[in-house]
C-alpha positions as CSV (number, residue, x, y, z in Angstrom):
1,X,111.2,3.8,41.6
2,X,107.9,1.9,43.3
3,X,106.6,3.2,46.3
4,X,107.6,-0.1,48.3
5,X,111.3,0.4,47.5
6,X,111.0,4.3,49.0
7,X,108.9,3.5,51.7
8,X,111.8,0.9,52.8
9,X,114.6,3.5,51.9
10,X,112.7,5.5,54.1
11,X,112.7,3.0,56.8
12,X,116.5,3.0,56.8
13,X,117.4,6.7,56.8
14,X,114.7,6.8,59.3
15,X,116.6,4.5,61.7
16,X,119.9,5.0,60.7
17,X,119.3,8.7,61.4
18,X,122.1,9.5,58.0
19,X,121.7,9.1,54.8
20,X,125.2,8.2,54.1
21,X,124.9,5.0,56.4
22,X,121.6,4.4,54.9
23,X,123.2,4.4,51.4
24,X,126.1,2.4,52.4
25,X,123.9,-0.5,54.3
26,X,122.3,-0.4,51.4
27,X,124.9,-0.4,48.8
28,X,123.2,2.9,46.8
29,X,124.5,5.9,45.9
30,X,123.7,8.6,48.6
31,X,121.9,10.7,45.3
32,X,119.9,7.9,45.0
33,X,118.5,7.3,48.9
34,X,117.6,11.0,48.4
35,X,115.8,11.5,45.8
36,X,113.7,8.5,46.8
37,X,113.1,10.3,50.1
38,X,112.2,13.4,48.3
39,X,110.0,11.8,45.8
40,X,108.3,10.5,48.9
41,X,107.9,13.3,50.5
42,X,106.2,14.8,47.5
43,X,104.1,11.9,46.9
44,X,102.3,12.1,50.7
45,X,102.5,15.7,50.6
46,X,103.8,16.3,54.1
47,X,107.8,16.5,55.0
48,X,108.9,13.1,56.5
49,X,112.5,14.2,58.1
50,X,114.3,17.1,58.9
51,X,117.5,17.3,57.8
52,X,120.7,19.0,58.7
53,X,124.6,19.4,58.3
54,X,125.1,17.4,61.3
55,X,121.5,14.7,61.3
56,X,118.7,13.3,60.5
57,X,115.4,14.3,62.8
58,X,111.4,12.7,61.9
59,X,109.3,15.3,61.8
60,X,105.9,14.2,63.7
61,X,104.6,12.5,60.5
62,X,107.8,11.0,59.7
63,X,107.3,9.1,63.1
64,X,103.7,7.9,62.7
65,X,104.4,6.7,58.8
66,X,107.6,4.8,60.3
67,X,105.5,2.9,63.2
68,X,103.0,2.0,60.1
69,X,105.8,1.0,58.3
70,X,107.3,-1.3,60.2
71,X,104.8,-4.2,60.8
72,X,103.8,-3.2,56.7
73,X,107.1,-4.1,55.7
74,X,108.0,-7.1,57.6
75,X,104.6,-8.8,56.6
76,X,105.6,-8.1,52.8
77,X,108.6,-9.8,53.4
78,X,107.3,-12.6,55.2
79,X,104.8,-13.0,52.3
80,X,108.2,-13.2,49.8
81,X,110.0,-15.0,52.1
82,X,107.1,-17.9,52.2
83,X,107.2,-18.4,49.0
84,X,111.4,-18.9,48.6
85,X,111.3,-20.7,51.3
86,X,109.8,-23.3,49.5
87,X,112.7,-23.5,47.3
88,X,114.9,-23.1,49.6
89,X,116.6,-19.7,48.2
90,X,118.0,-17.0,50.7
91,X,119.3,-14.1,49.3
92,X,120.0,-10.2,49.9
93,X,122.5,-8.4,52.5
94,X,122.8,-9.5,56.1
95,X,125.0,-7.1,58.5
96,X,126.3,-8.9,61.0
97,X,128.8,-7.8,64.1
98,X,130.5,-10.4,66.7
99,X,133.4,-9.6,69.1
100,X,137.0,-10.1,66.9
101,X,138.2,-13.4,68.1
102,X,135.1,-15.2,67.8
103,X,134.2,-14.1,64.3
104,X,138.5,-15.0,63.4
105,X,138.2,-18.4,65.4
106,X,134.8,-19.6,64.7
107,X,132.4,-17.6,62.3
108,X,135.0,-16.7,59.4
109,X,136.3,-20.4,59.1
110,X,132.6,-21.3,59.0
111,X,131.6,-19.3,56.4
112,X,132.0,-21.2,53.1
113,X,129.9,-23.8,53.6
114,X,127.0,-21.3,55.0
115,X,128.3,-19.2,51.9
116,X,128.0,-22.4,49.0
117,X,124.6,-23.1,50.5
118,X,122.7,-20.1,50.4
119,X,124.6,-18.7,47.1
120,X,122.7,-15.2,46.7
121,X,123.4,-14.5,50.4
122,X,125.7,-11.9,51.1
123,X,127.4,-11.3,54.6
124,X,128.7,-7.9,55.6
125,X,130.9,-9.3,58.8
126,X,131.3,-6.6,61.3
127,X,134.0,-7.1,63.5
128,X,134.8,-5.1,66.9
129,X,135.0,-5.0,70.7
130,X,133.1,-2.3,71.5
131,X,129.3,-1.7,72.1
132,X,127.2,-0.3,69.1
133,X,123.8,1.1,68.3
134,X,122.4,-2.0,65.9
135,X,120.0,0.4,64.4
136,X,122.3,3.5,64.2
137,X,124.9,1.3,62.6
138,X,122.5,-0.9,60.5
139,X,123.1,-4.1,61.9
140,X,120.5,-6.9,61.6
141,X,122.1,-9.1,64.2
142,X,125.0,-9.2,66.9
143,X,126.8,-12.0,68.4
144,X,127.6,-10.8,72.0
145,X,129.9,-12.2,75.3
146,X,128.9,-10.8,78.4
147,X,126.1,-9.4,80.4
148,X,124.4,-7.6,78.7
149,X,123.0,-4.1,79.5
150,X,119.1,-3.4,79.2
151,X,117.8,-2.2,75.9
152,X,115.0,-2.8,73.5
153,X,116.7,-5.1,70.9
154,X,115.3,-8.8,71.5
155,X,117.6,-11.2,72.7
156,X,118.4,-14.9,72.4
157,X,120.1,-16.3,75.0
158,X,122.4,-19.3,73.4
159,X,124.6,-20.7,76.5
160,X,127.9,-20.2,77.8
161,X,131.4,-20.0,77.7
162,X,133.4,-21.7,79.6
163,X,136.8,-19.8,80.8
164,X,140.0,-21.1,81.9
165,X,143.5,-19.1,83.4
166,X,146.8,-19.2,81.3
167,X,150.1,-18.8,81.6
168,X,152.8,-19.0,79.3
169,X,155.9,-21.8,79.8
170,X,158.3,-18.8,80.1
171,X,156.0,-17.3,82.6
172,X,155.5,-20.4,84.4
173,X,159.6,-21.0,84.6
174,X,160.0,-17.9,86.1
175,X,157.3,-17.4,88.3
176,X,156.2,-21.0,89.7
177,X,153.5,-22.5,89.0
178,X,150.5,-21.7,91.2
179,X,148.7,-24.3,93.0
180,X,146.2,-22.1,95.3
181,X,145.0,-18.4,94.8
182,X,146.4,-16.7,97.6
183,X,149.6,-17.6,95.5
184,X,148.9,-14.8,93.4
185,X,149.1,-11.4,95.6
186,X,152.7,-12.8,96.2
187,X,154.9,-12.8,93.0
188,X,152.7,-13.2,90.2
189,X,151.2,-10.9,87.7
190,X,148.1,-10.6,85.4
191,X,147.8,-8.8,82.0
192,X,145.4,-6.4,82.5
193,X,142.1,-5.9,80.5
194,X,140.3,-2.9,80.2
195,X,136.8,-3.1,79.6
196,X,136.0,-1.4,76.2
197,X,133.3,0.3,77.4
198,X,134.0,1.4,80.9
199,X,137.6,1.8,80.3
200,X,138.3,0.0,84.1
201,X,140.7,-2.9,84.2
202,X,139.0,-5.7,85.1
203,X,139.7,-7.9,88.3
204,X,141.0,-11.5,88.2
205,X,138.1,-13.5,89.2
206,X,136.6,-16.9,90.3
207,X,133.8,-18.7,91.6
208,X,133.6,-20.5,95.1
209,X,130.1,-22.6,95.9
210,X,129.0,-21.3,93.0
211,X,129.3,-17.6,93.7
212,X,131.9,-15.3,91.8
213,X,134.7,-13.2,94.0
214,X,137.1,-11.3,93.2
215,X,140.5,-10.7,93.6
216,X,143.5,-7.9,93.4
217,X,146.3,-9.6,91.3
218,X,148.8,-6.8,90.3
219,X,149.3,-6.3,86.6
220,X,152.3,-4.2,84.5
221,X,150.7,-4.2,81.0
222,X,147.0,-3.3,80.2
223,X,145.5,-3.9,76.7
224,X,141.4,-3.3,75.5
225,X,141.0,-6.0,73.0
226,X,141.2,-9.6,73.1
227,X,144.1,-9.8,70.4
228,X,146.8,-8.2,72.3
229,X,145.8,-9.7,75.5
230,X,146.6,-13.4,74.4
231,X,149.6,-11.8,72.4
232,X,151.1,-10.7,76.2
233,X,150.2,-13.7,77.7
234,X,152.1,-15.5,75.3
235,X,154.9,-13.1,75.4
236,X,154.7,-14.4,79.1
237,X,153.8,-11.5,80.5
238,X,151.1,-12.7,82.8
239,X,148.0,-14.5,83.3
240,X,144.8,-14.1,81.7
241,X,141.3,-15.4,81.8
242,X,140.0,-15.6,78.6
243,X,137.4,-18.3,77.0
244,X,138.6,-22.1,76.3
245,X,137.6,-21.7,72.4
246,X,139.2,-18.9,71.9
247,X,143.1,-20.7,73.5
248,X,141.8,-24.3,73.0
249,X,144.7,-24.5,70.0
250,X,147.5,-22.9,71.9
251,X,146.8,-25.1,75.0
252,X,146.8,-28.4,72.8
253,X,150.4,-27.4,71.2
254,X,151.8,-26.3,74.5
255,X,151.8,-22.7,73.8
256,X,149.7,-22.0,76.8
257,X,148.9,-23.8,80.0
258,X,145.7,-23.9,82.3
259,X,146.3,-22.9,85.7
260,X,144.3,-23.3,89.0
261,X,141.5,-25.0,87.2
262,X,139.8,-25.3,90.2
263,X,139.2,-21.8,90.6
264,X,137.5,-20.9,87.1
265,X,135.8,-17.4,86.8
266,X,131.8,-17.9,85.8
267,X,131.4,-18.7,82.3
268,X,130.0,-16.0,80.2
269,X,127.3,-15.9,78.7
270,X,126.6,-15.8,74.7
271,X,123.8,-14.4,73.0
272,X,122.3,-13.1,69.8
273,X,120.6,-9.9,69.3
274,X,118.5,-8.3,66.9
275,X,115.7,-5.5,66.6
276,X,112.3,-5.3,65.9
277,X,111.2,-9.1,66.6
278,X,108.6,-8.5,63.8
279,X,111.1,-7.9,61.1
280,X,113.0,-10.5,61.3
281,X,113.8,-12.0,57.9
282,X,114.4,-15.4,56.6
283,X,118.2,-14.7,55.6
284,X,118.2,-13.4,59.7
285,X,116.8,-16.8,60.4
286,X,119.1,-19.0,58.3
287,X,122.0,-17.2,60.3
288,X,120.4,-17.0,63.8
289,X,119.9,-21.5,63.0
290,X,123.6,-21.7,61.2
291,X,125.0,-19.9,64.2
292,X,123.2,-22.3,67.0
293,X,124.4,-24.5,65.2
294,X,128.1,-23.6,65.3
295,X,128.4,-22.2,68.6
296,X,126.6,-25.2,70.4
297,X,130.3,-27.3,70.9
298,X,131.7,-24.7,72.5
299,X,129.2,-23.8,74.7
300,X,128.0,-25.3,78.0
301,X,123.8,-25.0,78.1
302,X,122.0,-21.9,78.6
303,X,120.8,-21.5,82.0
C-alpha cells in the first residue's frame, strides 16, 4: 500500500474517531484500515493514535500530521480532479444525508439522470431527522431545513421553503373550516411535532408584518418525524404546518387542503453543508450544482 493511500486512511480514522466507521465509509475491511495505520505508524516512527475498547484519541503527533494533511490531500485531489475534469469523469463515494421526505420527494426521484451522467459515481444516501456529527459519521455533505445551530462546517445558504397549513376533508367536515386564527383555541386541534433534537412540541406559528408569533393550539397526538405527521393529518386528525413541496401532490388530488393562507408560518430556510472548505472535491461539486439545480423550483430566493 503507497503512503498516499495510508496517509488518507489515516485521515479518516482520524476524523471519524473509529476505525470501524472509517472502514465502512470506505468500503475496506476493518483489518485492512489497520494495518495501513500501523504500517504508518512504523514508517514515521512515532504513534499517530491511541486506541481503545471504546475510541479512537490523536496522540500530539497524530494532531500536527492531520493539520498537514489536510490542505496536502485536498491539493492532490484538486491536481486529479483538474485533469478529469477535462473529460468530464466524476467518480468515487459521495456520503450524503438530507431530512427523509425531501430525499423520498425530491433527491431519490432525481437520481437517475445524476446517476447515468456521472456513471462511476457512487451515492451513499443517508436519510434521517435528526442532527449528526458530518465528520463523526463520515458525511461529505448535508441537505438541512431549519436554522441552523453554529458550528464549524461551511455552509451554503440555498433559499427557502415556503410552508402552508393543512387539514384533511374529514377534519374540515367535522371541525369547520377556519377563516381567522383566533378560530383555533376554540374547537380545533393540531398534530403535534416534536422537535428531534429538543424533544419539545413545537407551537403552531405565523407571521404578521413580517414578524413570526406564536400561538397555543391544543394537540391529542404527537409524532417526531415528518412521515407520521402527514400520515395524522391525513387520518384527519389535525392540522399541520409543513412545506408546500413536501404536500404539493396531496393538495392537487384533494387529499389535503390549505387553510388560513393568510397566516403562513416563515418559510424555512434550506441549506447545504459540508467540512473543511479546502477539501472539497469535484464529485462534492457536481452534487452541491445538481442539487441547486433541483431544489431552485421549490424554493423562494435566499435572503
Amino acid at each position: 500500500m503507497d503512503s498516499l493511500l495510508r496517509y488518507r486512511l489515516f485521515v479518516q480514522v482520524a476524523e471519524m474517531r473509529s476505525f470501524i466507521k472509517a472502514a465502512n465509509a470506505l468500503a475496506l475491511p476493518r483489518a485492512t484500515v489497520s494495518t495501513a495505520i500501523q504500517e504508518l505508524e512504523t514508517e514515521l516512527g512515532t504513534r499517530l493514535l491511541h486506541r481503545t475498547t471504546r475510541q479512537v484519541r490523536l496522540s500530539n503527533d497524530g494532531m500536527q500530521l492531520l493539520e498537514r494533511l489536510r490542505p496536502w490531500l485536498a491539493d492532490a485531489e484538486d491536481l486529479g480532479a483538474m485533469f478529469r475534469a477535462d473529460r468530464g469523469e466524476v467518480a468515487g463515494q459521495l456520503n450524503v444525508d438530507a431530512p427523509s421526505r425531501l430525499a423520498r420527494r425530491l433527491l431519490a426521484p432525481a437520481l437517475p439522470e445524476l446517476l447515468r451522467r456521472h456513471p462511476h459515481l457512487r451515492l451513499n444516501l443517508g436519510s434521517s431527522d435528526r442532527v449528526i456529527d458530518l465528520v463523526q459519521e463520515g458525511v461529505d455533505c448535508a441537505v438541512r431545513v431549519g436554522e441552523l445551530r453554529d458550528s464549524n462546517l461551511v455552509v451554503r445558504p440555498l433559499g427557502r421553503f415556503a410552508l402552508v397549513n393543512c387539514a384533511s376533508p374529514d377534519y374540515l367536515r367535522e371541525h369547520g373550516t377556519p377563516r381567522q386564527l383566533d378560530e383555533l383555541a376554540h374547537g380545533h386541534r393540531i398534530v403535534g411535532y416534536a422537535s428531534p433534537s429538543s424533544g419539545r412540541e413545537q407551537p403552531w406559528e405565523y407571521l404578521d408584518a413580517g414578524r413570526p408569533h406564536e400561538l397555543a393550539v391544543p394537540s391529542r397526538v404527537e409524532v417526531n418525524n415528518a412521515e407520521s405527521y402527514i400520515a395524522c393529518c391525513l387520518a384527519g386528525l389535525g392540522l399541520i404546518q409543513v412545506p408546500r413541496f413536501d404536500v404539493q401532490h396531496l393538495l392537487a388530488d384533494g387529499r389535503l387542503v390549505e387553510v388560513l393562507p393568510d397566516c403562513r408560518p416563515a418559510p424555512m430556510p434550506v441549506s447545504l453543508l459540508y467540512p473543511h472548505r479546502r477539501q472539497r472535491s469535484r464529485r462534492l461539486q457536481v452534487f452541491i450544482e445538481w442539487s441547486e439545480t433541483l431544489l431552485r423550483p421549490h424554493l423562494e430566493p435566499a435572503g
